[in-house]
N, C-alpha and C positions, 0 to 999 in steps of 0.2 A: 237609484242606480249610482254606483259608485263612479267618483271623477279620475280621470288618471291625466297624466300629466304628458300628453305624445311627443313633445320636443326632449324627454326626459328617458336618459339609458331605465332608470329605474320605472316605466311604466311598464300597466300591468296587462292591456293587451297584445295580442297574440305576435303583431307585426316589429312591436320592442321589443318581447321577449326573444325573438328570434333574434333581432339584430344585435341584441344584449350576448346573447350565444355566441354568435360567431366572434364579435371583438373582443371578447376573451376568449375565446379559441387562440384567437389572432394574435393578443398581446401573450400570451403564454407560448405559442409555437417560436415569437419574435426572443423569449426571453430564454425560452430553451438554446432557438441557436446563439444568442449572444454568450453564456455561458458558456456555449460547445467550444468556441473557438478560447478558451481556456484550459480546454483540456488537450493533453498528449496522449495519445494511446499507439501503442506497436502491439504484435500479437507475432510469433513464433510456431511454426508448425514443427513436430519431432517427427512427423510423416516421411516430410523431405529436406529437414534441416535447412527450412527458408523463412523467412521476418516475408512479414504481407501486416496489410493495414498502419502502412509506413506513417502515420502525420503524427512525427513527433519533431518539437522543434529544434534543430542543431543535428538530425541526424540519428541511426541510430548506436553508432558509432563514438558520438560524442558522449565521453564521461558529464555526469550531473552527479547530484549531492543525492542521495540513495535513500537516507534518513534511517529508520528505523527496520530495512530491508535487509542491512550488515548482519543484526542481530542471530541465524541462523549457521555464519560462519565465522563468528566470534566462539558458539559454541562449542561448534569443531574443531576447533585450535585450543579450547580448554580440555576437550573431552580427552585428548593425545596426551594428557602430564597427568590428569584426575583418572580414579577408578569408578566412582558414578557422578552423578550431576546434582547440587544441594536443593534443599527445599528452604529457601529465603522470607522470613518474615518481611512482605514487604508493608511499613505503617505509614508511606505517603509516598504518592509517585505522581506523575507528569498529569497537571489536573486537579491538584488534591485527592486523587483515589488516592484508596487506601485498598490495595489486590489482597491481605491476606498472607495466610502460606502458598506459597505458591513452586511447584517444579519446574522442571522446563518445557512441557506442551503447554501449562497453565500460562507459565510467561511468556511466548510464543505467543499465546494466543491475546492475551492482552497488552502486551508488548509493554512490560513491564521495566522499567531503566533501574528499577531495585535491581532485581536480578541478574540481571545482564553487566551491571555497574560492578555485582560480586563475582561474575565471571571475568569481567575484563580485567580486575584487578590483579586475579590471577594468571590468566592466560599468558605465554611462554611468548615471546615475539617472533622468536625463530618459526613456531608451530605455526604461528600465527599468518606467516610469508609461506611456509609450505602449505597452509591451506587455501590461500591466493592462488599459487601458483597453479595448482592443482586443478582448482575449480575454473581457471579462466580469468581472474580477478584481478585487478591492479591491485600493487602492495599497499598496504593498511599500515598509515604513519602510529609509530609507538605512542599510541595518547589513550588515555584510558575511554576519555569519550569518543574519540574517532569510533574506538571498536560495540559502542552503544548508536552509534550514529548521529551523534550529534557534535557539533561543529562543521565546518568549511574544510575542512584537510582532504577526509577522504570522498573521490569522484569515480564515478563507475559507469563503464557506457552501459545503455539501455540493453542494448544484445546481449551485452557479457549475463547479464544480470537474472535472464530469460531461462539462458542457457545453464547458468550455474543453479538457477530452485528447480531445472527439471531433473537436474543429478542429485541431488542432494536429498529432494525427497522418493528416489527411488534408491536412494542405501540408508539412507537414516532414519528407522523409525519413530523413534522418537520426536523429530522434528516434525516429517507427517503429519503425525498425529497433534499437536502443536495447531499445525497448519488446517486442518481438519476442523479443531475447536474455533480456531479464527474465523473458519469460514463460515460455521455454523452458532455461535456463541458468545465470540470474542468480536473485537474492531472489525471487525469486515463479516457483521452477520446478517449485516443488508444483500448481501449476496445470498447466503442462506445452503448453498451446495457447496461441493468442490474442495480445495484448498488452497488458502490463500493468506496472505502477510502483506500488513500496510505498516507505513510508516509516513511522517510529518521531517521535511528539511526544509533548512533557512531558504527563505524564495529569493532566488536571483531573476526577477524578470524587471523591467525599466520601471514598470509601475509596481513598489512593492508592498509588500502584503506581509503579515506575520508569518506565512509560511504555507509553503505546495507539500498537498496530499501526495504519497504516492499509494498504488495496492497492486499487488501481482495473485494472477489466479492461475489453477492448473484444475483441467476436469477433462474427462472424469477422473476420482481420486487415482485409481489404480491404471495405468500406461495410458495418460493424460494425449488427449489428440491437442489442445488447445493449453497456449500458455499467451497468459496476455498480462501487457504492462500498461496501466496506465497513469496520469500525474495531473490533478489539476488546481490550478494558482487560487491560490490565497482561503483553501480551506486543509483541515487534518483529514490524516489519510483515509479516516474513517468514517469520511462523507464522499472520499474519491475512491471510493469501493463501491457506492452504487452507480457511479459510469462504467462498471465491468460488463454488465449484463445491458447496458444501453444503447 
């Protein structure tokens, strides 16, 4: 008969194993919620134009650093001076990837700073402030990177932010579709439906981190009931895509 060891998580009858079960139950449910409280999420209904599922910290009101979330109306403000959108060799981007040829759903969806880095270089600042104003947006400081999302300059409250991807992918197909591949393909295909865009900004939280995920989702694709935003500290935005559906 085999010996086992009863003062021992690792023994092998029936009354351990069960107790082995639950305290990893335990320590996993403990480490789930520790990480919850890292995360921000707000959620947006176009039903009755009301924010529900409010725990986001500062409000949701309060501008934060957006990240890579700018990238759809940087577009829009090129798209106003250009007659179509380039296809970018891009041969190293954020990671060491290396995306390819890529358009603009491609880059969209992998949220590509080649691409966006050749559109911002272009894009008109004027257009840039009309498509702010337009969408709900604070103005976007004249910096090539502000309009790829990266730096400290440009802040955007949560709401604004909600509100401005449920307009934008109901006129711009192109983005959509973009958005589509994200959801499905690209940085946020842990999600797997829907559409949606993440991006990574510098963390301002007291304990800091190399940088807060954020991801925004809209579903279903076409007159979306649900748009949800959420951010959480010290990972990229493409691990803060699978708190969408959590």
């Amino acid at each position: 008969m085999k010996a086992t060891w009863s003062g021992s998580l690792w023994s092998t009858n029936a009354s351990a194993v069960s107790r082995r079960t639950a305290l990893l139950a335990c320590c996993t449910k403990a480490l789930h919620a520790a990480n919850a409280t890292n995360v921000d999420r707000i959620e947006y209904d176009p039903a009755t134009s009301t924010l529900r599922d409010r725990a986001w910290t500062g409000g949701a009101d309060q501008p934060v650093l957006p990240g890579s979330l700018v990238k759809p109306f940087t577009a829009l403000a090129y798209e106003r001076t250009h007659q179509r959108f380039p296809t970018v060799n891009c041969k190293g981007c954020w990671g060491g990837k290396v995306h390819g040829a890529v358009n603009l759903p491609r880059a969209l969806a992998l949220s590509c700073n080649r691409y966006f880095e050749k559109l911002s270089q272009r894009v008109d600042p004027r257009q840039m402030q009309l498509v702010c104003a337009e969408y709900g947006l604070p103005e976007a400081p004249d910096i090539i990177d502000a309009r790829l999302g990266l730096g400290r300059s440009w802040r955007i409250p949560p709401a604004a932010l909600l509100q401005a991807y449920l307009r934008v992918t109901a006129q711009h197909p192109a983005i959509k579709e973009g958005m589509r591949l994200c959801a499905t393909q690209g940085t946020a295909r842990a999600i797997g439906k829907g559409l949606a865009k993440t991006g990574t900004a510098p963390c301002e939280h007291s304990k800091p981190m190399p940088g807060d995920g954020l991801a925004i989702w809209l579903w279903p694709e076409d007159q979306p009931r649900r748009v949800i935003l959420v951010r959480e500290h010290g990972v990229p935005g493409a691990i803060a895509a699978k708190r969408i559906l959590t």
